[in-house]
Backbone as CSV, one residue per row, in Angstrom:
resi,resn,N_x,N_y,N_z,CA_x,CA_y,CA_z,C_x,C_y,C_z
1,UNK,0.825,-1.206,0.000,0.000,0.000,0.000,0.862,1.260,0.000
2,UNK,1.941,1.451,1.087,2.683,2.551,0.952,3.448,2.865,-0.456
3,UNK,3.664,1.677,-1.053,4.585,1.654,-2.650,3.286,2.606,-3.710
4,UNK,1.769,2.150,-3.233,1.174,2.073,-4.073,1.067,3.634,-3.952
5,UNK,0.849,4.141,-3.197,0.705,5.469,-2.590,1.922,6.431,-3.250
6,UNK,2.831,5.932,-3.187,4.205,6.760,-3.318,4.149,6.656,-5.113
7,UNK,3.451,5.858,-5.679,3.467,5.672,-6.971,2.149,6.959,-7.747
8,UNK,1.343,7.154,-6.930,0.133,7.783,-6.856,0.732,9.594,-7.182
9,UNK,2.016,9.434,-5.435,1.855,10.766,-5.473,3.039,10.647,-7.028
10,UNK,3.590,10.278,-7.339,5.091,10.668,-8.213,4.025,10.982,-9.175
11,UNK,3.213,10.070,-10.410,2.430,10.421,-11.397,1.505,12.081,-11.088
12,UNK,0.853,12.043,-9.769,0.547,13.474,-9.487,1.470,14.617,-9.881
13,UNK,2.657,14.889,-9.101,3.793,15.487,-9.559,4.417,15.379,-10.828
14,UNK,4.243,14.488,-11.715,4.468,14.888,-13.335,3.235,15.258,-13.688
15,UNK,2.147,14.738,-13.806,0.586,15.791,-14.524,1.014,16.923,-13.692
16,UNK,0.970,17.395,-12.551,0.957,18.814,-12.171,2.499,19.832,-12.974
17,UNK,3.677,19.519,-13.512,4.524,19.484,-13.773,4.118,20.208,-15.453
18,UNK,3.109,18.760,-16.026,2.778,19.090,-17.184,1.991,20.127,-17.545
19,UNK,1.036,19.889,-16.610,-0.136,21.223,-16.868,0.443,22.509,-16.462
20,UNK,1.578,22.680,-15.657,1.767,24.001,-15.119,2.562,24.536,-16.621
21,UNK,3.532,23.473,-17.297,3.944,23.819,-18.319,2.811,24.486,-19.616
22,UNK,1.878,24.239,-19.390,0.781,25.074,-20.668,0.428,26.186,-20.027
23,UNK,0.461,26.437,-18.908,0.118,27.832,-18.060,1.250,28.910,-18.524
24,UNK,-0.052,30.207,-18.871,0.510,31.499,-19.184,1.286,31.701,-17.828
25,UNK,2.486,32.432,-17.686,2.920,33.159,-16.555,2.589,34.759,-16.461
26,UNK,1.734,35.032,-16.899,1.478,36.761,-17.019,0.651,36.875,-15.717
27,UNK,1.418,38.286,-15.105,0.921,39.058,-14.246,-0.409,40.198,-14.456
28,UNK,-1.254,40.117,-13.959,-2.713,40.775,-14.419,-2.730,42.020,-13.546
29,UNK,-3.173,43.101,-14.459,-3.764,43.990,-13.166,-5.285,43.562,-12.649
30,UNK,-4.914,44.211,-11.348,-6.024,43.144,-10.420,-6.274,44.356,-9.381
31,UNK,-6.889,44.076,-8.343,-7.226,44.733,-6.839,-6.952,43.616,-6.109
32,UNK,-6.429,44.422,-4.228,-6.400,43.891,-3.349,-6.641,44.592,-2.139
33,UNK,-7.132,43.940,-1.223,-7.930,44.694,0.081,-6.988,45.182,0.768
34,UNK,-6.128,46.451,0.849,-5.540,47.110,2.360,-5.812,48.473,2.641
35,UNK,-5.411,48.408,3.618,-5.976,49.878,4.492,-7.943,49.912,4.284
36,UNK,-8.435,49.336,4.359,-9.985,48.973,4.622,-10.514,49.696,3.386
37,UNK,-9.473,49.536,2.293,-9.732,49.744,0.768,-9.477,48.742,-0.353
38,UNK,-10.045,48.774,-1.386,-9.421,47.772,-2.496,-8.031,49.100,-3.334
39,UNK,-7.032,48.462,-3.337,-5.770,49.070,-4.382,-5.383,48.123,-5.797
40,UNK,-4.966,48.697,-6.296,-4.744,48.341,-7.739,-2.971,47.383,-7.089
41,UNK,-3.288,46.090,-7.738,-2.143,45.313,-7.704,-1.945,44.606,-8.991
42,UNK,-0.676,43.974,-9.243,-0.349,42.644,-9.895,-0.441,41.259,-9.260
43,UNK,-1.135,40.432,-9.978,-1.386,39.336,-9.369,-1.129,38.097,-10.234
44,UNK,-0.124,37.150,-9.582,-0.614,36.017,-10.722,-0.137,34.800,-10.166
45,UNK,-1.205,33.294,-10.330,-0.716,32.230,-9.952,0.051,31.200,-10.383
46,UNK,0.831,31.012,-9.407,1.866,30.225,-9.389,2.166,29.106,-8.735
47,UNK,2.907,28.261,-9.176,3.072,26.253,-8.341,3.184,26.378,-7.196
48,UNK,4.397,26.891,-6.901,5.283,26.660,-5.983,4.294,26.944,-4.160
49,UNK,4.435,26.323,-3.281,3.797,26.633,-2.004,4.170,28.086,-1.380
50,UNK,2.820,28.643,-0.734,3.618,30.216,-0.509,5.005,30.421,0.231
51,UNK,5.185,29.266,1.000,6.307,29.800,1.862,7.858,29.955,1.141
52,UNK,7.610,28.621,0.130,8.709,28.669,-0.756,8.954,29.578,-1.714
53,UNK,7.504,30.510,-2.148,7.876,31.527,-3.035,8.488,32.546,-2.470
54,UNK,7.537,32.810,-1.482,8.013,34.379,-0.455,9.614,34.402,-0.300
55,UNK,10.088,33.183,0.220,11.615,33.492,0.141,12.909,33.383,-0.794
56,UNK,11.825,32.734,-2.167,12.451,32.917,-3.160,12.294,34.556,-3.824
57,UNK,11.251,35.116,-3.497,10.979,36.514,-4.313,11.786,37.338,-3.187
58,UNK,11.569,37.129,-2.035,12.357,37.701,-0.824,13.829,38.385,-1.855
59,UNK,14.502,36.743,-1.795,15.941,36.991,-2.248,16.319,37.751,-3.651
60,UNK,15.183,36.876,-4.248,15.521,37.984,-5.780,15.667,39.098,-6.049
61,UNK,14.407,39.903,-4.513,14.429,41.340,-4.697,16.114,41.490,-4.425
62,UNK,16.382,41.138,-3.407,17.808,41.436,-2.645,18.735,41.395,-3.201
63,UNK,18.669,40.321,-4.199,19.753,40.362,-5.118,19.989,41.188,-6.117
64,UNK,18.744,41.541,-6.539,18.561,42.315,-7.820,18.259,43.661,-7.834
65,UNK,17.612,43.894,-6.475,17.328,45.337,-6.081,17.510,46.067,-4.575
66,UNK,18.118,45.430,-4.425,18.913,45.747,-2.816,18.250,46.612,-1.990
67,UNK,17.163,45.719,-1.761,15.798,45.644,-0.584,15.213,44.431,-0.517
68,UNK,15.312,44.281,0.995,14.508,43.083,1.831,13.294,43.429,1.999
69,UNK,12.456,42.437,2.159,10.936,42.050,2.274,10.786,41.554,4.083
70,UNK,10.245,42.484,4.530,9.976,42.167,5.856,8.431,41.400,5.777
71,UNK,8.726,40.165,7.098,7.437,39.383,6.839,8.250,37.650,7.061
72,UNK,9.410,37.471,6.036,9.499,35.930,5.669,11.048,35.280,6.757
73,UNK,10.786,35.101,7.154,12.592,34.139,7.652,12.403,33.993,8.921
74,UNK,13.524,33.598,9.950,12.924,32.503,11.133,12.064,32.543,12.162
75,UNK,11.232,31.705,11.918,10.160,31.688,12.737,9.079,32.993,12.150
76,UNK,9.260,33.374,11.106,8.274,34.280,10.480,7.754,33.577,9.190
77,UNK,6.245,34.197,8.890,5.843,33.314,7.593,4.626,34.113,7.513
78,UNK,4.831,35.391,7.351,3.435,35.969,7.903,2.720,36.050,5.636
79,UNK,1.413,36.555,5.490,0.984,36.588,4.332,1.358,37.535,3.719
80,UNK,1.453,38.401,4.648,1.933,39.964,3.489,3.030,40.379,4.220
81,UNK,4.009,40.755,2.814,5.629,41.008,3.028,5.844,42.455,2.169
82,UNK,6.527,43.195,3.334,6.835,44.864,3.306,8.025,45.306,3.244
83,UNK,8.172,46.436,2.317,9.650,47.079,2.969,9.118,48.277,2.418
84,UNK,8.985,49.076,3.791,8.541,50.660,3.660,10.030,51.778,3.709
85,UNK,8.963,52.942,2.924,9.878,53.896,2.854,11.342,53.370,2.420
86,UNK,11.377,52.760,0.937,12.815,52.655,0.605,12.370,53.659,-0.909
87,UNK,13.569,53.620,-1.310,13.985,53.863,-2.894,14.066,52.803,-4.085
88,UNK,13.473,52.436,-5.016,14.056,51.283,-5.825,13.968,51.981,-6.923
89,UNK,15.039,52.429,-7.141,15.845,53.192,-8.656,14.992,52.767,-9.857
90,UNK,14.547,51.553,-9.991,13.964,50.849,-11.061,13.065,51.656,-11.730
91,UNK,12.160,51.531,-10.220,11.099,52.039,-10.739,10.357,53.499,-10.863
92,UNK,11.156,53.934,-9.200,11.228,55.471,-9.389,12.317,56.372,-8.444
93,UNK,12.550,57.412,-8.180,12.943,57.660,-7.519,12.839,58.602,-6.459
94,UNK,11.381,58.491,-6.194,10.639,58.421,-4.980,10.761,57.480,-4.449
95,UNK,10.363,57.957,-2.862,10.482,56.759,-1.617,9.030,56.490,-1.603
96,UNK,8.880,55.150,-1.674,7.843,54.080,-1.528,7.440,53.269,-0.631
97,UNK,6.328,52.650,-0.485,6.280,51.247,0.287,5.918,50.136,-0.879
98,UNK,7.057,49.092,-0.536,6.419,48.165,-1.939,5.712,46.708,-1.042
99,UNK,5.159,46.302,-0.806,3.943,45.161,-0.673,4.100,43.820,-1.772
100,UNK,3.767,43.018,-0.835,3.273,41.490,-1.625,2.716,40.720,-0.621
101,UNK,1.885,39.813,-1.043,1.100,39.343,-0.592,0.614,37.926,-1.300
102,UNK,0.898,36.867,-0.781,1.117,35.718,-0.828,0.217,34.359,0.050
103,UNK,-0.815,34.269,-1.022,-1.489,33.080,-0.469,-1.807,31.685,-1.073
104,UNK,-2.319,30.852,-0.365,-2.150,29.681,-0.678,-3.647,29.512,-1.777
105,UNK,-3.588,28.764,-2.776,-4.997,28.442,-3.398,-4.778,27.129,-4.257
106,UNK,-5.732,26.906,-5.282,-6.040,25.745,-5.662,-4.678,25.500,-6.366
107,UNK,-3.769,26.259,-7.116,-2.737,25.961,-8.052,-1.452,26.243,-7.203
108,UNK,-1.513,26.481,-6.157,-0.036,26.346,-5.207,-0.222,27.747,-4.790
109,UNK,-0.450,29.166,-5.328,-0.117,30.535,-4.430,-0.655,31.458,-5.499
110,UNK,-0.807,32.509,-4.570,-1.428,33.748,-5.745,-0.624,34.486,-4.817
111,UNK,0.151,35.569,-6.066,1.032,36.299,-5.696,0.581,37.755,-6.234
112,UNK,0.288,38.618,-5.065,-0.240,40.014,-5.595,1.052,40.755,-5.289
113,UNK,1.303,41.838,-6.287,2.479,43.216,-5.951,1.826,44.320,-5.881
114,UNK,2.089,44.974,-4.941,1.555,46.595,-4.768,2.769,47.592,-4.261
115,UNK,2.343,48.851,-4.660,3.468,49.807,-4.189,2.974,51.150,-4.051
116,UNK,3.096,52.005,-3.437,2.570,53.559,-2.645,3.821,53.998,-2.724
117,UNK,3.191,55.431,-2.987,3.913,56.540,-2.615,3.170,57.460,-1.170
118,UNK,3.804,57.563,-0.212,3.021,58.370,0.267,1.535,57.304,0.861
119,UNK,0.937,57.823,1.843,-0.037,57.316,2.030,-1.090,57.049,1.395
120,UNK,-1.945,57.245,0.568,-3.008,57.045,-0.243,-2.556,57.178,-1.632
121,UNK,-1.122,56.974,-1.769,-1.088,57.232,-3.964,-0.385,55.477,-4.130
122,UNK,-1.212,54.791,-4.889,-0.753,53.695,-5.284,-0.143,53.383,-7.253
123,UNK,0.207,52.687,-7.439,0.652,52.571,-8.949,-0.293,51.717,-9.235
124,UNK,-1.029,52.497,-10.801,-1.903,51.847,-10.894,-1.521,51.622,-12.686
125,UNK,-2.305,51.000,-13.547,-2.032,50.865,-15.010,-2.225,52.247,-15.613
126,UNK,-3.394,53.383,-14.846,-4.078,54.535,-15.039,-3.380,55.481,-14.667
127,UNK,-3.024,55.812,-13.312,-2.226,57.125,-12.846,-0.564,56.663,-13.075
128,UNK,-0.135,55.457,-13.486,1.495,55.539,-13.509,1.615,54.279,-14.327
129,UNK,1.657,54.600,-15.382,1.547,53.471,-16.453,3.076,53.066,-16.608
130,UNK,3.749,53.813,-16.529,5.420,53.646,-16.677,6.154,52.806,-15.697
131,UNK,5.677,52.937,-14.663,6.024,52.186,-13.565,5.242,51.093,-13.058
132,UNK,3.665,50.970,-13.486,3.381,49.779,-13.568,4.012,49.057,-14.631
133,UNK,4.137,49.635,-15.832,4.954,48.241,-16.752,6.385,47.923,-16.082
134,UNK,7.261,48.750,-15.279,8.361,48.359,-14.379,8.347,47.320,-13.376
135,UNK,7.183,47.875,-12.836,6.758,46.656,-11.719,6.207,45.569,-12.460
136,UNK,5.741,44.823,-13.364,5.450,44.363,-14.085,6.454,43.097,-14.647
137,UNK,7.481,43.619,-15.307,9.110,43.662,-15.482,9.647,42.956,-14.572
138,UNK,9.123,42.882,-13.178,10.271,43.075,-12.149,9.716,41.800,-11.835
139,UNK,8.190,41.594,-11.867,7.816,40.196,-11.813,8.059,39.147,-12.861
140,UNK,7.619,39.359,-13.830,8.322,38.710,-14.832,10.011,38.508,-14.614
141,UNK,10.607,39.443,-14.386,11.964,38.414,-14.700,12.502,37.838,-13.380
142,UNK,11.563,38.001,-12.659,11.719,37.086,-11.115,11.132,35.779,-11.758
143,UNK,9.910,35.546,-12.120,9.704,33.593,-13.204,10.597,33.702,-13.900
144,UNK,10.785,34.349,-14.762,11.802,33.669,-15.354,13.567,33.328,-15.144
145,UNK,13.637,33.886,-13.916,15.239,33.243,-13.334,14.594,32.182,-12.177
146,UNK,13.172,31.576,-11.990,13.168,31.383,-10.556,12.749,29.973,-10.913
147,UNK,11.391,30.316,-11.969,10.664,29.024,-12.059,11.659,27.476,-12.937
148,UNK,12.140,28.013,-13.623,13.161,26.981,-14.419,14.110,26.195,-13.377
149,UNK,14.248,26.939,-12.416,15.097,25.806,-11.333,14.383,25.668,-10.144
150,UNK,13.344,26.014,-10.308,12.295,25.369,-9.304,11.733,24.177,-9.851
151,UNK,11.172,24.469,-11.035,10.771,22.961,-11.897,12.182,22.165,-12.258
152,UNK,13.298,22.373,-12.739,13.826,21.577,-12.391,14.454,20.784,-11.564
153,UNK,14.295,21.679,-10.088,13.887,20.690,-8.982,12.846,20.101,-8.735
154,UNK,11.979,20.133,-8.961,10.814,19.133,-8.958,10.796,17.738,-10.015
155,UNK,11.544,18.311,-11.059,11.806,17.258,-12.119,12.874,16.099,-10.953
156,UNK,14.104,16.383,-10.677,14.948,15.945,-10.131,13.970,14.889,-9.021
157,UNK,13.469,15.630,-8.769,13.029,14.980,-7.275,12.026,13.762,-7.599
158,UNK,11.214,14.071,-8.824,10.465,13.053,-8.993,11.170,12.037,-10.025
159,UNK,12.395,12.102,-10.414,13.121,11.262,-10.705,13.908,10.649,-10.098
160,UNK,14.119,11.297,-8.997,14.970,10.203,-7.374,13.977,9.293,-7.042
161,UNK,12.515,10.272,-6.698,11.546,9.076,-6.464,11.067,7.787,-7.553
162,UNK,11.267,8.355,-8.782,10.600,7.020,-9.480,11.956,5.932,-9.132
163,UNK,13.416,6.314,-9.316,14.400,5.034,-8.935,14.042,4.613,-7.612
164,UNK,13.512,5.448,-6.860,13.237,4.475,-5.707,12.721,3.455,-5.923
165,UNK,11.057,4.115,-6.225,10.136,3.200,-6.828,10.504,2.011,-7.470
166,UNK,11.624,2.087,-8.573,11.693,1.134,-8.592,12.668,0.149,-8.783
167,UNK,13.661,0.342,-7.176,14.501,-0.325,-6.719,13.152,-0.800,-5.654
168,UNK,12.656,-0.577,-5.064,11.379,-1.286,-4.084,10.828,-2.298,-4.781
169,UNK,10.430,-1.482,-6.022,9.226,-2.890,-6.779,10.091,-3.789,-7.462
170,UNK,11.710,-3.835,-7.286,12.473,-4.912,-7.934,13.041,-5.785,-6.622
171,UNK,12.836,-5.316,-5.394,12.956,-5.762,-4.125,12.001,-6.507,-3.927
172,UNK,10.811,-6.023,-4.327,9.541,-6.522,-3.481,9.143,-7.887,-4.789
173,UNK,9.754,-7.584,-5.935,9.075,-8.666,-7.093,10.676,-10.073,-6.777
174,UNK,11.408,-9.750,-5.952,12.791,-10.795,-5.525,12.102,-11.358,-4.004
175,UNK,11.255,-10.418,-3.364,10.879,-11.103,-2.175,9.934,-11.921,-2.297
176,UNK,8.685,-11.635,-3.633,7.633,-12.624,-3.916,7.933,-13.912,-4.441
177,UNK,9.286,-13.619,-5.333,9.919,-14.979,-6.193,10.328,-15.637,-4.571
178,UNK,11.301,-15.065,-3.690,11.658,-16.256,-2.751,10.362,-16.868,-2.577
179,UNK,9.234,-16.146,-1.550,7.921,-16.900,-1.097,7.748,-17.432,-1.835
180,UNK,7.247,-16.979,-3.366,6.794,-18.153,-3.721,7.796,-19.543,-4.019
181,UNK,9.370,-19.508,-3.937,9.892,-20.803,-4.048,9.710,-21.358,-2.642
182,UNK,9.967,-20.597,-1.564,8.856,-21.362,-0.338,8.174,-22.201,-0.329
183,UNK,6.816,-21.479,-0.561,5.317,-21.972,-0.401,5.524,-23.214,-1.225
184,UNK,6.297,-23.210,-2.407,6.583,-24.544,-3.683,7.115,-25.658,-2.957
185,UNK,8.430,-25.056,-2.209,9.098,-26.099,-1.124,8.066,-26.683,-0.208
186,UNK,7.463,-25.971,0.588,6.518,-26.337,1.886,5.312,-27.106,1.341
187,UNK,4.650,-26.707,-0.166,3.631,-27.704,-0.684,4.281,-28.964,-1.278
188,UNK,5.713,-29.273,-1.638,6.057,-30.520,-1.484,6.024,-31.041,-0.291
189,UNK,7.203,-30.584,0.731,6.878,-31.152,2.259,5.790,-31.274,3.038
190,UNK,4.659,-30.738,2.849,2.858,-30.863,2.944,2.679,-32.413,2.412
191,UNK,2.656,-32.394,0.779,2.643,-33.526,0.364,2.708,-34.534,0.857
192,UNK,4.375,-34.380,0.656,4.843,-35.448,1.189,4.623,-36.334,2.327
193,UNK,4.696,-35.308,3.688,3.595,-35.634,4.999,2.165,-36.149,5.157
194,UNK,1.604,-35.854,3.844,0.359,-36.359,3.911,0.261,-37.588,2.915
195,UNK,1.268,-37.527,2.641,1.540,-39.470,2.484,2.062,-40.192,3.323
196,UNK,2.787,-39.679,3.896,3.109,-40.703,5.259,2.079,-40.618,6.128
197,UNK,1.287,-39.151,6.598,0.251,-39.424,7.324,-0.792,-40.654,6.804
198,UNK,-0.893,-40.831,5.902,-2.103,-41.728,5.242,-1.295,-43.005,5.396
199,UNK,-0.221,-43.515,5.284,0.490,-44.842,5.454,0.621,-45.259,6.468
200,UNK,0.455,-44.008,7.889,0.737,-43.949,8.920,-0.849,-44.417,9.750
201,UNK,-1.745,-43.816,8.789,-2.673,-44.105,9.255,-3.506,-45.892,9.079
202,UNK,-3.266,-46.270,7.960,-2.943,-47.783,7.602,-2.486,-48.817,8.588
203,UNK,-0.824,-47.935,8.940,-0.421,-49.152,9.433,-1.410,-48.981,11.235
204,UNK,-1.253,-48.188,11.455,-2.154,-47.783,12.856,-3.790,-48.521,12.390
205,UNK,-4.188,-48.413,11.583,-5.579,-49.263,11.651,-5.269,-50.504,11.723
206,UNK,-4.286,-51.397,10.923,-3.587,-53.056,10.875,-3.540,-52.997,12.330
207,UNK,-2.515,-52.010,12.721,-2.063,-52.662,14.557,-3.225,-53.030,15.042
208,UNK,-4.227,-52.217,15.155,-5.780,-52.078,16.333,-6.052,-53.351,16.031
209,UNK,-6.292,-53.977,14.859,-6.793,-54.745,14.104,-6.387,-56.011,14.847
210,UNK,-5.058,-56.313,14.548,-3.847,-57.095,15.350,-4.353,-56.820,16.385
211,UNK,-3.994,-55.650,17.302,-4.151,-55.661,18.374,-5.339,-56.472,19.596
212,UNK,-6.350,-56.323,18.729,-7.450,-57.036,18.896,-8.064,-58.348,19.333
213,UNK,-7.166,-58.754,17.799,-7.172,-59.966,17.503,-6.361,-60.843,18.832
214,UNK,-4.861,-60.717,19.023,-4.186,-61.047,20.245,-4.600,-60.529,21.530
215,UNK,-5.703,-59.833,21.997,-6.560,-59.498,22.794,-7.982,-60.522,23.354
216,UNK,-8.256,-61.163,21.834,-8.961,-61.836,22.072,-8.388,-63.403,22.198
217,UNK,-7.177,-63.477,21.817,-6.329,-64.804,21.947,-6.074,-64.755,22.857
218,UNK,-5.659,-64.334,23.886,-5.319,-64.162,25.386,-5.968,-64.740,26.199
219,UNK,-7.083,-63.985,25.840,-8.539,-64.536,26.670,-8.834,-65.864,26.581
220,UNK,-8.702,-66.501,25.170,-9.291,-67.410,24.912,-7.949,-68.460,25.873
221,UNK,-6.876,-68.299,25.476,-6.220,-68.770,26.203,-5.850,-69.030,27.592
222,UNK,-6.046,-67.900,28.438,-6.243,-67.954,29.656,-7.861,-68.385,29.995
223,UNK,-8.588,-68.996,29.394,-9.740,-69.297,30.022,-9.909,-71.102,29.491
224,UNK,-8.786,-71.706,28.535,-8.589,-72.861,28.279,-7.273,-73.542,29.999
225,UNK,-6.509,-72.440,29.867,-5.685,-72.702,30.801,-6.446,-73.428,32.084
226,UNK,-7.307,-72.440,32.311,-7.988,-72.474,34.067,-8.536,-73.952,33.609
227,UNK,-8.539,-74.882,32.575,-9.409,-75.593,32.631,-8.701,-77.068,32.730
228,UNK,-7.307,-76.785,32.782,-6.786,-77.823,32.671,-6.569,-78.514,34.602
């Protein structure tokens, strides 16, 4: 059952593998609920589980735009990840708060981006079209340095598991050949026993038989004796 299971999930993990491969990666403009308002964000879903994205987008920013995402690393895992009041040259050079927000759903995570200037001015496709296609940009070439060695870790992994698989099912098809030369051995020695039981049982009916018989010779004899 556990083989059968482990065989279940590996085929899961290639269809999910496959289908994610026909999936558009485009980021949509969208809305998202903060400050007890809806704001204009980028949003788009993706495989990977949220915790594993957050600290993959975490680092990318860091690497690529030298700002951390407060929210993700030890003993933290919160949904929405911040870094207020910085600068990111990219996109402008105003000080910002840039936002993401990261949850779990049917296809592994939905990943929204948002960014403010100032308290109430957000980037929208309408008031800052230049810098939404930046921010835009910035998601896009985060899939495309991220997802290719994320799926090809997943490839990897479900190719360690299928050799498992099937070093087990070449284990388990060497453990059925012994039993069954067993059970082959033990239904001769069965056999065999139940031919001697049956010969055994023969000669044990002859004895009684005998036995009997010189049972009743005894008698007859000791009752000729008394007579002499």
């Amino acid at each position: 059952m556990k083989v059968f299971n482990s065989i279940i999930l590996t085929f899961s993990i290639l269809l999910g593998i496959q289908a994610t491969a026909q999936t558009s990666f485009n980021p949509v403009e969208s809305t998202i609920e903060f400050d007890k308002a809806q704001r204009p964000c980028l949003s788009v879903n993706l495989d990977p589980e949220p915790k594993t994205l957050k600290k993959a987008w975490r680092d990318y920013l860091k690497d690529n735009y030298d700002f951390k995402l407060k929210g993700i690393g030890f003993l933290r895992n919160k949904d929405l990840l911040s870094a207020e009041e910085i600068v990111v040259e990219e996109l402008s050079s105003s000080q910002m708060d840039f936002y993401t927000k990261v949850i779990e759903n049917e296809s592994g995570s939905e990943m929204s981006v948002f960014v403010r200037y100032g308290y109430d001015i957000y980037i929208s496709k309408s008031t800052h079209p230049d810098q939404f296609i930046k921010l835009k940009s910035m998601m896009e070439g985060f899939m495309k340095q991220y997802l290719p060695t994320y799926y090809a870790g997943q490839l990897k992994d479900t190719e360690k598991r299928v050799e498992e698989l099937e070093e087990e099912t070449e284990d388990l098809n060497k453990e059925i050949s012994k039993d069954e030369e067993e059970i082959e051995k033990l239904q001769e020695e069965i056999k065999s026993l139940e031919e001697d039981l049956e010969a055994n049982n023969e000669s044990l009916n002859e004895a009684k038989i005998k036995l009997e018989s010189r049972k009743d010779k005894l008698t007859r004899i000791k009752s000729d004796l008394k007579g002499l």
